[in-house]
LOVO-794121 format. One record per residue: x, y, z of N, C-alpha, C in turn; residue in one letter. Coordinates in nm, 2 decimals, padded with zeros to 4 digits. Atoms other than C-alpha are relative to their C-alpha. Layout:
# LOVO-794121
+--------+--------+--------+--------+--------+--------+--------+--------+--------+------+
|   n_xx |   n_yy |   n_zz |  ca_xx |  ca_yy |  ca_zz |   c_xx |   c_yy |   c_zz | rest |
+--------+--------+--------+--------+--------+--------+--------+--------+--------+------+
|      X |      Y |      Z |      X |      Y |      Z |      X |      Y |      Z |    A |
...
+--------+--------+--------+--------+--------+--------+--------+--------+--------+------+
# end
This chain:
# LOVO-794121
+--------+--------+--------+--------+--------+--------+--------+--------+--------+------+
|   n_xx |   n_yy |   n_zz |  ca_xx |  ca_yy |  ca_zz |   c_xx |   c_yy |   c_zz | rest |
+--------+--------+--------+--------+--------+--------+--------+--------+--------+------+
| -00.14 |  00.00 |  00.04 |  11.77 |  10.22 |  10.37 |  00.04 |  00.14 | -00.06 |    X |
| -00.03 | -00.12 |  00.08 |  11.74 |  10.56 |  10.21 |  00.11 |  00.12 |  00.12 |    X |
| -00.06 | -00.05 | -00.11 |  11.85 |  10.70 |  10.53 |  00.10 | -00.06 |  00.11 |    X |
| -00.11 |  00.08 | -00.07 |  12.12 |  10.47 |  10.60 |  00.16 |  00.00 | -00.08 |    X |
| -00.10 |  00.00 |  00.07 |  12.41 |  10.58 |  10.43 |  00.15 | -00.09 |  00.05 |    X |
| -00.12 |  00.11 | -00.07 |  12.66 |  10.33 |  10.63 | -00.09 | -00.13 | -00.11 |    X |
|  00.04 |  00.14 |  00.03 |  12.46 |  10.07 |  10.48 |  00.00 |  00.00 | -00.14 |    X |
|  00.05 | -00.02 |  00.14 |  12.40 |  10.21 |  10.09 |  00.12 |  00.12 | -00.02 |    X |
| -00.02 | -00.09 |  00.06 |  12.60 |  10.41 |  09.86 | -00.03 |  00.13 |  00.03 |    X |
|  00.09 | -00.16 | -00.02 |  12.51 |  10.80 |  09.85 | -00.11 |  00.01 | -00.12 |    X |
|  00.13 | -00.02 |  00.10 |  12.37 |  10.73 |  09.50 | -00.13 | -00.14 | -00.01 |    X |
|  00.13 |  00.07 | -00.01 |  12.15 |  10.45 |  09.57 | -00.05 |  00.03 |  00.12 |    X |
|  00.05 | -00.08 | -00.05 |  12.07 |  10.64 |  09.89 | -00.11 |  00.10 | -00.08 |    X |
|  00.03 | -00.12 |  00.05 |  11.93 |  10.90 |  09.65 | -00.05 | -00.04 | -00.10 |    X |
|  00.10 |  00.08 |  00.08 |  11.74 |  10.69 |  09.40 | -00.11 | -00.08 |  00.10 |    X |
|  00.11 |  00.02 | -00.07 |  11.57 |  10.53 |  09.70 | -00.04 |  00.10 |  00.07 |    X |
|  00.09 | -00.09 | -00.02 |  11.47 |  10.84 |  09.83 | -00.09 |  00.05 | -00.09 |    X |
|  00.04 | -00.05 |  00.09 |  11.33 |  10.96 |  09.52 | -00.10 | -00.14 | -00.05 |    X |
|  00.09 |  00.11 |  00.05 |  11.13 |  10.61 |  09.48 | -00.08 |  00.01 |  00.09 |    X |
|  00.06 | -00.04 | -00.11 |  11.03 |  10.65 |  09.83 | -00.15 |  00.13 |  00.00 |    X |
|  00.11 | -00.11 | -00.01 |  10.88 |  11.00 |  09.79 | -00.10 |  00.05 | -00.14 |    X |
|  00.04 | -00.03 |  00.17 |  10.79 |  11.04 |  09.42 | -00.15 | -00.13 | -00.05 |    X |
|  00.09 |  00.05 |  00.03 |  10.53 |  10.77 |  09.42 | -00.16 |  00.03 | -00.05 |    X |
|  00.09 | -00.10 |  00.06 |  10.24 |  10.86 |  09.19 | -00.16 | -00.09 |  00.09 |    X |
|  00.13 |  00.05 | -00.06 |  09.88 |  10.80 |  09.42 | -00.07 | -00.09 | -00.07 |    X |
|  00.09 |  00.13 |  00.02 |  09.66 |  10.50 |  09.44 | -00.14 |  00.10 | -00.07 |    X |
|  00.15 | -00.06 |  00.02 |  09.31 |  10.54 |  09.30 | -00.09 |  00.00 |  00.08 |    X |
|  00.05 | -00.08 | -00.05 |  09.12 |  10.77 |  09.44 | -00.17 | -00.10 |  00.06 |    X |
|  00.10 |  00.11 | -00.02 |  08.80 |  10.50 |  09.44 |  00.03 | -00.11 |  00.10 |    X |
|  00.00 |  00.08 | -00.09 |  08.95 |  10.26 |  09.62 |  00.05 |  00.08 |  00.15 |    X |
| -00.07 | -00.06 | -00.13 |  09.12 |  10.52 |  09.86 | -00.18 |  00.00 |  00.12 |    X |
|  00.03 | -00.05 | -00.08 |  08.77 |  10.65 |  09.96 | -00.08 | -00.16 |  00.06 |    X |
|  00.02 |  00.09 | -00.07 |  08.65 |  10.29 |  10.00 |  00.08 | -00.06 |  00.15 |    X |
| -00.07 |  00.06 | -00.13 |  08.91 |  10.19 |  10.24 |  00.01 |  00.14 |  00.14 |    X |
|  00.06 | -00.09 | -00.07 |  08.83 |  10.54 |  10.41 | -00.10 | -00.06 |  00.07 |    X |
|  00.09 |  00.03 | -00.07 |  08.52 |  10.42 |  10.45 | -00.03 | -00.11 |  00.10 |    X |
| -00.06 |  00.12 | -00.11 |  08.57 |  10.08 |  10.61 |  00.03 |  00.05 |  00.16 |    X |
| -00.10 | -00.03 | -00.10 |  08.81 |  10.24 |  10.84 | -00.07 |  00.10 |  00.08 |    X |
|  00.02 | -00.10 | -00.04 |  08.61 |  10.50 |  10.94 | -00.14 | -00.02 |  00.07 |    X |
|  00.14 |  00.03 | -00.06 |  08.29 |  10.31 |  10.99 |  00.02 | -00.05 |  00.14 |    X |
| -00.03 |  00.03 | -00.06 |  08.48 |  10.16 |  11.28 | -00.03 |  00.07 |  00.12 |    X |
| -00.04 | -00.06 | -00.09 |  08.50 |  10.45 |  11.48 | -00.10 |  00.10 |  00.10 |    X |
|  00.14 | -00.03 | -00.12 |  08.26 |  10.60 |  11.79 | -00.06 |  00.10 | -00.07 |    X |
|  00.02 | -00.09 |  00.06 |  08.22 |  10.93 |  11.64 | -00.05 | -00.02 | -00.15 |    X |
|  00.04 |  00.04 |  00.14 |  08.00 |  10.83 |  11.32 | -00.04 |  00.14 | -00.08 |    X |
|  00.05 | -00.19 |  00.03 |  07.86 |  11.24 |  11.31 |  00.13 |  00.03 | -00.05 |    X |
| -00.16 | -00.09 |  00.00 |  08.25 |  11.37 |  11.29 |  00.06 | -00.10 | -00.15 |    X |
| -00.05 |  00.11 |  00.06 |  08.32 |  11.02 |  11.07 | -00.05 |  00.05 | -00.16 |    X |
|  00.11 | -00.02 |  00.13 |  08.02 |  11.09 |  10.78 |  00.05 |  00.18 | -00.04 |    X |
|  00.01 | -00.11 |  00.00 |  08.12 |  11.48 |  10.81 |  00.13 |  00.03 | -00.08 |    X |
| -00.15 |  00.07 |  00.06 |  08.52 |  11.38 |  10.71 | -00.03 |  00.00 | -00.10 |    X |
|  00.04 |  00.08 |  00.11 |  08.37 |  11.16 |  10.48 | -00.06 |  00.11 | -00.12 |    X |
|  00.03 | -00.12 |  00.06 |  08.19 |  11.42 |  10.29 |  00.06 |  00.11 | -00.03 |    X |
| -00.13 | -00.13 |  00.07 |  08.48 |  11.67 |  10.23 |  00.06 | -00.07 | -00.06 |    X |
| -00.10 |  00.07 |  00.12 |  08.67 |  11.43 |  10.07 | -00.06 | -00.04 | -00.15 |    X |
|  00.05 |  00.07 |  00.12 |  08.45 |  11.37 |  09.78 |  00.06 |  00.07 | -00.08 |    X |
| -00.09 | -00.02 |  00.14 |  08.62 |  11.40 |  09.43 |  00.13 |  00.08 |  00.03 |    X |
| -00.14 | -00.03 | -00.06 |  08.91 |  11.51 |  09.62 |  00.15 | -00.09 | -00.01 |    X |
| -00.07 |  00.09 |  00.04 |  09.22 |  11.39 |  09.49 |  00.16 |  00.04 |  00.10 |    X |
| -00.11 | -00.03 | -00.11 |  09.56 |  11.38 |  09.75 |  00.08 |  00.11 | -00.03 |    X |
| -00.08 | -00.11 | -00.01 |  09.79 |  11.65 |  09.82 |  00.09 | -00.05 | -00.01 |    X |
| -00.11 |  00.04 |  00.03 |  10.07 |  11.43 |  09.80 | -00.04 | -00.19 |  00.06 |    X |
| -00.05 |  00.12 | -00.03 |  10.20 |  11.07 |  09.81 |  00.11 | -00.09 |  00.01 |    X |
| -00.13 |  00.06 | -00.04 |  10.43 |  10.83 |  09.94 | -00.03 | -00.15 |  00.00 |    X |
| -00.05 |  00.15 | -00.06 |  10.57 |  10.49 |  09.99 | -00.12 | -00.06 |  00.08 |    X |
|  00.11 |  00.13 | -00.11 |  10.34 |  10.38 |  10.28 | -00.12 |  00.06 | -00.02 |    X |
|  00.16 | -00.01 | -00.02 |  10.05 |  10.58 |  10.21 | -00.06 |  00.19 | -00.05 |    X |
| -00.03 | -00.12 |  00.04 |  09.92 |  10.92 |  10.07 | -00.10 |  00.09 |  00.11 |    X |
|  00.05 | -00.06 | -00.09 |  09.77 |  11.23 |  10.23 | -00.10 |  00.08 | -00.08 |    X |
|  00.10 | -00.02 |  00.03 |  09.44 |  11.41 |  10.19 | -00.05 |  00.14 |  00.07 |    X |
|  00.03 | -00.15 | -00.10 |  09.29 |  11.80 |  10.29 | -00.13 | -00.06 |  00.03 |    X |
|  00.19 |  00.04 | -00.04 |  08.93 |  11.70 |  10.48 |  00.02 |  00.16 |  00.07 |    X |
|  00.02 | -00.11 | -00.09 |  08.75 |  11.91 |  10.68 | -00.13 | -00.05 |  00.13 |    X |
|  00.10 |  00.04 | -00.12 |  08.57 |  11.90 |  11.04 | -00.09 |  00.11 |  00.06 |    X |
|  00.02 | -00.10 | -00.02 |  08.35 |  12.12 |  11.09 |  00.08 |  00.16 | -00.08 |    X |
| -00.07 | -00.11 |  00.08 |  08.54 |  12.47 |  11.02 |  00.13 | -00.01 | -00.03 |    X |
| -00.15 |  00.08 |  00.04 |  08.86 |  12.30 |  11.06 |  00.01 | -00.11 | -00.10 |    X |
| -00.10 |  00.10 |  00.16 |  09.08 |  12.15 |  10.77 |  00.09 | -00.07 |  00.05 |    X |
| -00.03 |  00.13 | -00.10 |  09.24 |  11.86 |  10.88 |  00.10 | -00.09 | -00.11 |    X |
| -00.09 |  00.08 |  00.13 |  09.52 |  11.65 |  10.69 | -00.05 | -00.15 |  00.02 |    X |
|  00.08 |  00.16 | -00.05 |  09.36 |  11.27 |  10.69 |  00.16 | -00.07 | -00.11 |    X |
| -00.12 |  00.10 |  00.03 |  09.68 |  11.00 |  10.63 | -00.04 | -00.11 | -00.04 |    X |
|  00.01 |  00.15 |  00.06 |  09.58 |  10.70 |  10.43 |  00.13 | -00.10 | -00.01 |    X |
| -00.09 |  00.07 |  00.00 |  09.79 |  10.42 |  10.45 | -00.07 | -00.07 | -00.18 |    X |
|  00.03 |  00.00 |  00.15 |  09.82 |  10.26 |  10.07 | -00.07 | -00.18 |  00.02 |    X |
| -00.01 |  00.13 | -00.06 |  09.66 |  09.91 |  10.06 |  00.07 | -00.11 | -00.04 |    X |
| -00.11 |  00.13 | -00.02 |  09.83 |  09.56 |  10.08 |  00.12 |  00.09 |  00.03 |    X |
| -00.16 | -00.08 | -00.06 |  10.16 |  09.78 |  10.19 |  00.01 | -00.08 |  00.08 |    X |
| -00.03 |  00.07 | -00.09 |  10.16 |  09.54 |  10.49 |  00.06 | -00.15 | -00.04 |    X |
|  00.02 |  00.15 |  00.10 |  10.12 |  09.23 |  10.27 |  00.17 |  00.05 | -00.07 |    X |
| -00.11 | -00.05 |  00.10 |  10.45 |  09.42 |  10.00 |  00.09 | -00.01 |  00.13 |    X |
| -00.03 | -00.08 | -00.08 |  10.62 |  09.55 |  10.34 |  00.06 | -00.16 |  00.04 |    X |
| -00.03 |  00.12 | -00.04 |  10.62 |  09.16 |  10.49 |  00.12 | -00.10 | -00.12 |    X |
| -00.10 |  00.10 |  00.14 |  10.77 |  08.99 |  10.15 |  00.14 |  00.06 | -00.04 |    X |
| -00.09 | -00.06 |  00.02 |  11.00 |  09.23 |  10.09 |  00.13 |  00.01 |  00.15 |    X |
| -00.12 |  00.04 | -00.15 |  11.18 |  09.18 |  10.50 |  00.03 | -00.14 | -00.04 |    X |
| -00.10 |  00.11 |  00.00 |  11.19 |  08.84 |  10.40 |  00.09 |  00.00 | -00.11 |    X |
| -00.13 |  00.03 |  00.14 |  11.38 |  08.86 |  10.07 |  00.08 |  00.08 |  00.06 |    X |
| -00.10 | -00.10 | -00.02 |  11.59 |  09.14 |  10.23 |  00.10 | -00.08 |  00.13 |    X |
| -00.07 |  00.07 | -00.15 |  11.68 |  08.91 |  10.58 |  00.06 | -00.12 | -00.14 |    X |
| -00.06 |  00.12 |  00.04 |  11.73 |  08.62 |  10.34 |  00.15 |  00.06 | -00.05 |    X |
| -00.13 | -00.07 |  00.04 |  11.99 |  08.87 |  10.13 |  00.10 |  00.06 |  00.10 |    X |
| -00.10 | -00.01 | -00.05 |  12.15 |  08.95 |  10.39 |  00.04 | -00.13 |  00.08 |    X |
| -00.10 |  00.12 | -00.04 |  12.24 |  08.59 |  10.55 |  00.07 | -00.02 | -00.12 |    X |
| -00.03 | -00.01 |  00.10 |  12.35 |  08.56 |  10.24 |  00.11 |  00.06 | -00.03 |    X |
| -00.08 | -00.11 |  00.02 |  12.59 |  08.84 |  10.20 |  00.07 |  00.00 |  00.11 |    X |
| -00.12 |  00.03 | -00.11 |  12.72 |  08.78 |  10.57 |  00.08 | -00.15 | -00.04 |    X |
| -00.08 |  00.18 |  00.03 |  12.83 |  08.41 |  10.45 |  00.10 |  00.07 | -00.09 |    X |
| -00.05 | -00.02 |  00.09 |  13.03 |  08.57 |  10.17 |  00.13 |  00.09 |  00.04 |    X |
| -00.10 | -00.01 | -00.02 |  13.40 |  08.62 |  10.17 |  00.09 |  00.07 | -00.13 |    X |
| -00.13 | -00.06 |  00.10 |  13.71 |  08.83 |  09.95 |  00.13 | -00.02 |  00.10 |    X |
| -00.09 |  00.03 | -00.01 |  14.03 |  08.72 |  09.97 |  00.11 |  00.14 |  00.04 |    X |
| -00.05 | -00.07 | -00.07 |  14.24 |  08.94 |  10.23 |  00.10 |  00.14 | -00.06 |    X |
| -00.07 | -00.07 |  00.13 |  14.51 |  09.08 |  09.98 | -00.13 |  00.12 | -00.07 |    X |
|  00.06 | -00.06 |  00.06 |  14.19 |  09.26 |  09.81 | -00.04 |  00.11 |  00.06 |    X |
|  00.09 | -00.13 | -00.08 |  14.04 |  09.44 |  10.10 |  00.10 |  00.06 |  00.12 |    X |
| -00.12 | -00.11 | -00.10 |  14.37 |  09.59 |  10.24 |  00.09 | -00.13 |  00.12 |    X |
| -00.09 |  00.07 | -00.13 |  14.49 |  09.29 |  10.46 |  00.04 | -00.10 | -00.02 |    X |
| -00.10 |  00.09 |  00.07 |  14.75 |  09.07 |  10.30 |  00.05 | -00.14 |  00.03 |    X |
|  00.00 |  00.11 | -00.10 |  14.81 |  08.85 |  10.59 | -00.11 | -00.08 |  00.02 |    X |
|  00.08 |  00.09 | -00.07 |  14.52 |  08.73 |  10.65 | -00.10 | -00.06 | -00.13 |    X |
|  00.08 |  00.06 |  00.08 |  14.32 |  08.48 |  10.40 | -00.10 |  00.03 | -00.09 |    X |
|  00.11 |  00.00 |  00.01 |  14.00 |  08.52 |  10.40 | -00.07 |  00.16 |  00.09 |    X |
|  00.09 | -00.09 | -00.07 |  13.77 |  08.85 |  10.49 | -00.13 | -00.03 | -00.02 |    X |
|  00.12 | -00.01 |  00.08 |  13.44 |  08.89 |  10.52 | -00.01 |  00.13 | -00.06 |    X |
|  00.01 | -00.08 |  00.04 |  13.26 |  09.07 |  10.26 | -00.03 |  00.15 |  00.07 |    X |
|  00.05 | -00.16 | -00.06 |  13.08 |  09.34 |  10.48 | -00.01 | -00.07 |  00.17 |    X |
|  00.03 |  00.03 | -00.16 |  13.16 |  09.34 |  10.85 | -00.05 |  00.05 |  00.09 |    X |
|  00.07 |  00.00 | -00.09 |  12.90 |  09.52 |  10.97 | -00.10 | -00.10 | -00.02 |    X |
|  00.14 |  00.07 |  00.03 |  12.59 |  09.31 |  11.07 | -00.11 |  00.01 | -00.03 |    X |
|  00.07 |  00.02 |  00.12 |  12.41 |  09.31 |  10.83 | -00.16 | -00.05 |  00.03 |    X |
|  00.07 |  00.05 |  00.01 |  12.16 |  09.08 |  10.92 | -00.12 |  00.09 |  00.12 |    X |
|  00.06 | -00.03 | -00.11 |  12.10 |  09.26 |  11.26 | -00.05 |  00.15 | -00.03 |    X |
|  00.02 | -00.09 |  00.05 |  12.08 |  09.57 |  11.05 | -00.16 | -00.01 | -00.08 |    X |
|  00.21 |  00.01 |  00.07 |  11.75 |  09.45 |  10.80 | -00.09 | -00.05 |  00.18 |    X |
|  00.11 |  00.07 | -00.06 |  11.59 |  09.31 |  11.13 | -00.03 |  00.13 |  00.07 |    X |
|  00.06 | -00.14 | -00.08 |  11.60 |  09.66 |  11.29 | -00.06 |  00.10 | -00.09 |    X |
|  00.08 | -00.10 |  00.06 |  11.47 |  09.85 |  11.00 | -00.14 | -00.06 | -00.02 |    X |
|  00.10 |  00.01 |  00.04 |  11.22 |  09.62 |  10.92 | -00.06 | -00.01 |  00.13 |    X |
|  00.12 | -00.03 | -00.10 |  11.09 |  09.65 |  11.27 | -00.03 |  00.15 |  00.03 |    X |
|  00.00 | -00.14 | -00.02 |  11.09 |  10.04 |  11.26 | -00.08 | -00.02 | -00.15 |    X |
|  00.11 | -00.01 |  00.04 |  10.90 |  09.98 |  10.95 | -00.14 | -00.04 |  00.01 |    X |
|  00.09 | -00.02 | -00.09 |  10.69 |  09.81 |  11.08 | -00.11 |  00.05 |  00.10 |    X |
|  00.00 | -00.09 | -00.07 |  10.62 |  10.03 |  11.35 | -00.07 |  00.15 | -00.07 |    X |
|  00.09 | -00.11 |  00.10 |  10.56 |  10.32 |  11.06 | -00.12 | -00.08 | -00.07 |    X |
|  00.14 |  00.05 |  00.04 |  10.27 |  10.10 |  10.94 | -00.06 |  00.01 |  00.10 |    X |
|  00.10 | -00.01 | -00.08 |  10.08 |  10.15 |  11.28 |  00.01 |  00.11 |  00.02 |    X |
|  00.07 | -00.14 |  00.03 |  09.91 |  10.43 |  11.23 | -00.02 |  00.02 |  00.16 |    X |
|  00.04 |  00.02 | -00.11 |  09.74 |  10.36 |  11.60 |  00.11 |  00.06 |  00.07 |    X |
| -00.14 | -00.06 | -00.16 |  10.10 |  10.39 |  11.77 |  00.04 |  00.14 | -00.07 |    X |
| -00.04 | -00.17 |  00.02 |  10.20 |  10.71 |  11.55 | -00.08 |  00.08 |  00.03 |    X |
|  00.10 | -00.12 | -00.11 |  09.87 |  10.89 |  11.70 |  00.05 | -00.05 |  00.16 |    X |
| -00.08 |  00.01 | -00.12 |  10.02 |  10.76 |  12.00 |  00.13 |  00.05 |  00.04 |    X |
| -00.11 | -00.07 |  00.04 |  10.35 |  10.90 |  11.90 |  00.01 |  00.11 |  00.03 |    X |
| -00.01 | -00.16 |  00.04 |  10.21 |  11.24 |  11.83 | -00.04 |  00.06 |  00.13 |    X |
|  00.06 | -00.06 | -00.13 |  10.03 |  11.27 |  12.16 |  00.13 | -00.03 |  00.14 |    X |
| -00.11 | -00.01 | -00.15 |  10.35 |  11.19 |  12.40 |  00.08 |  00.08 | -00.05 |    X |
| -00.08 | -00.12 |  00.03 |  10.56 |  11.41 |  12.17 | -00.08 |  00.12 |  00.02 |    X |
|  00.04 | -00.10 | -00.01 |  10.29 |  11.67 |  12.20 |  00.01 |  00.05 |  00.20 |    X |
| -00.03 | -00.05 | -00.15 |  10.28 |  11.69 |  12.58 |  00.12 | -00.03 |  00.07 |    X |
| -00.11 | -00.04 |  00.00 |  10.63 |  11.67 |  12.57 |  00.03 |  00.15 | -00.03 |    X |
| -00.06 | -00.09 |  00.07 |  10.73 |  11.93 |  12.35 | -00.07 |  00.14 | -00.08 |    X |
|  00.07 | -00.10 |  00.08 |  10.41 |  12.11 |  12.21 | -00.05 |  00.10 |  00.11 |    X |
|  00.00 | -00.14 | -00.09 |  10.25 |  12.41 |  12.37 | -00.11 | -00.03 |  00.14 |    X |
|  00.03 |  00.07 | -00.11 |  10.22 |  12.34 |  12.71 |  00.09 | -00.09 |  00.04 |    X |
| -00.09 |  00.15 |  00.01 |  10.45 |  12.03 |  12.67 |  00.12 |  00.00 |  00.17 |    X |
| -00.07 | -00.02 | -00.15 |  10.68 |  11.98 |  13.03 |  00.15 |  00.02 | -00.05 |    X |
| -00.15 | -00.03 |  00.03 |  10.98 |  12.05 |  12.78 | -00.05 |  00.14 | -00.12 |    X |
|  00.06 | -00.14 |  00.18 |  10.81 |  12.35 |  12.51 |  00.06 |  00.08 |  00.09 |    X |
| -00.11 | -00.12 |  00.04 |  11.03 |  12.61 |  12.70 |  00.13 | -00.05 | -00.01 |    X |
| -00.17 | -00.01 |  00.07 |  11.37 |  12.44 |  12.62 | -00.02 |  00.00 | -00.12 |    X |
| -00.06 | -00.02 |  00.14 |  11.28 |  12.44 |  12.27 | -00.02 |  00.16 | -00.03 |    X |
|  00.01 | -00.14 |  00.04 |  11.42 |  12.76 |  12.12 | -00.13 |  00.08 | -00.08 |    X |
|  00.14 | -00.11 |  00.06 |  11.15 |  13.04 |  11.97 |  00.01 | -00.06 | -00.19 |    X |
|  00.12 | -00.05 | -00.06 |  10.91 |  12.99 |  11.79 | -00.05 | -00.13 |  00.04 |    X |
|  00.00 |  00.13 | -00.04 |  10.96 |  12.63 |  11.93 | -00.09 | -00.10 | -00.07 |    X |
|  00.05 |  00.08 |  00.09 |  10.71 |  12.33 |  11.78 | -00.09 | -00.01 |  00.01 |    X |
|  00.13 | -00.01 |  00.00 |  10.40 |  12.32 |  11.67 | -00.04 | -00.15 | -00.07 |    X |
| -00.03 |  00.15 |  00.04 |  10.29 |  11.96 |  11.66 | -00.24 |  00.02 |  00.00 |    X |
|  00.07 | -00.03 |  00.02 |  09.97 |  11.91 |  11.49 | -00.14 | -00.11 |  00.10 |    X |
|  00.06 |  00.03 | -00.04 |  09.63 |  11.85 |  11.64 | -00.10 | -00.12 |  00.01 |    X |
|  00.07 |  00.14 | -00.01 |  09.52 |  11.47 |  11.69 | -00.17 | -00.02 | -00.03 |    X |
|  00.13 |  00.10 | -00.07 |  09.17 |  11.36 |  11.64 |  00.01 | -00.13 |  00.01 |    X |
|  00.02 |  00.20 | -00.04 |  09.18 |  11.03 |  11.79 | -00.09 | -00.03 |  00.01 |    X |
|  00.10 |  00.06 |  00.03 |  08.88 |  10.99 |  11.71 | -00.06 | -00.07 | -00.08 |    X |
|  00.02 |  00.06 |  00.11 |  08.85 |  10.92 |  11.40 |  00.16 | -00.08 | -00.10 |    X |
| -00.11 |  00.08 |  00.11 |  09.21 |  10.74 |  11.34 | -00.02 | -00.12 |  00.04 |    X |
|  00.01 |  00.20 |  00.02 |  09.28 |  10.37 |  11.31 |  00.12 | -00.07 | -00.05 |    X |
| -00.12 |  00.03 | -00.03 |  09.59 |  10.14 |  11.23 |  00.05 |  00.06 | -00.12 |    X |
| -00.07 | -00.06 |  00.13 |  09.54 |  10.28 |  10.85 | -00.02 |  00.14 | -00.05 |    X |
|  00.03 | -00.16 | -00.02 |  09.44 |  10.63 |  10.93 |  00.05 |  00.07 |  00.08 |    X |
| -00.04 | -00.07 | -00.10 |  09.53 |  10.91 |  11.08 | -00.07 |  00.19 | -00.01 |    X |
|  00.08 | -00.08 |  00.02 |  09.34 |  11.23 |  11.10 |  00.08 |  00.12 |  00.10 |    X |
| -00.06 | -00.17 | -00.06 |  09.52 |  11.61 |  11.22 | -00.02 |  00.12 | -00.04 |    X |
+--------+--------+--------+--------+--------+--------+--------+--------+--------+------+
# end
């Protein structure tokens, strides 16, 4: 919603962004556990344990809303690793339903015509965009940012799109986009590793 200023204020726009991005990181203990889980998963156990091992007593570079981020390293390469935060899926689900319920809710609801500019006519509703069709498409685009899996999927058709090489990297102007380097090896729905 922070990014929906048809739908919010400019200043609760601008307190949910600042909730959004200002969130102070999970603990560091349980992070590297759910690291490890996630990571035991994955083919590459050499590249996995090697990760694993740069991140010790390593505390995030920053944090957010769905998940914080982390400097590893692979080899000689330094690598940003994306944790997702846990239960976010679990908060993420409860929070679409109270937000769909509030808005059936809010579309039922009426002001008296005279109030909102139109004299003639009875009854308005309160907010005539829809509303309802509006929480169902954010919360499927959040959604959507909780799968880590499809945003490494994301990064790799925007990359051979647009990155170097990409079948569109000379229409973007100089010094055009540098989209960062996937290991798909070691991501997963709550990881992401570049």
């Amino acid at each position: 919603l922070a990014s929906r200023p048809d739908l919010v204020s400019s200043q609760i726009a601008s307190e949910l962004v600042r909730l959004q991005d200002n969130l102070p990181p999970f603990d560091s203990r349980l992070a590297r556990r759910i690291l490890e889980c996630e990571l035991s998963r994955v083919e590459d156990q050499e590249a996995a344990k090697e990760l694993l091992t740069s991140l010790v007593d390593v505390e995030p570079m920053a944090a957010a809303s769905l998940g914080q981020v982390y400097k590893g390293r692979i080899g000689e390469r330094f690598v940003a690793v994306k944790l997702q935060r846990p239960n976010v899926r679990r908060a993420a689900a409860s929070d679409a339903a109270l937000l769909k319920l509030l808005a059936r809710g809010v579309r039922s609801l009426q002001v008296p015509g005279w109030l909102v500019g139109s004299p003639g006519v009875p009854w308005e509703p309160l907010v005539r965009a829809d509303l309802v069709g509006a929480v169902d498409e954010f919360c499927s685009r959040l959604f959507e940012e909780l799968d880590y899996a499809r945003e490494a999927n994301n990064i790799e058709r925007f990359s051979k799109l647009y990155g170097a090489g990409g079948v569109h990297a000379a229409d973007i102007p100089a010094p055009g986009v540098r989209v960062p380097r996937l290991e798909r090896r070691l991501c997963s729905r709550r990881v992401l590793v570049m």
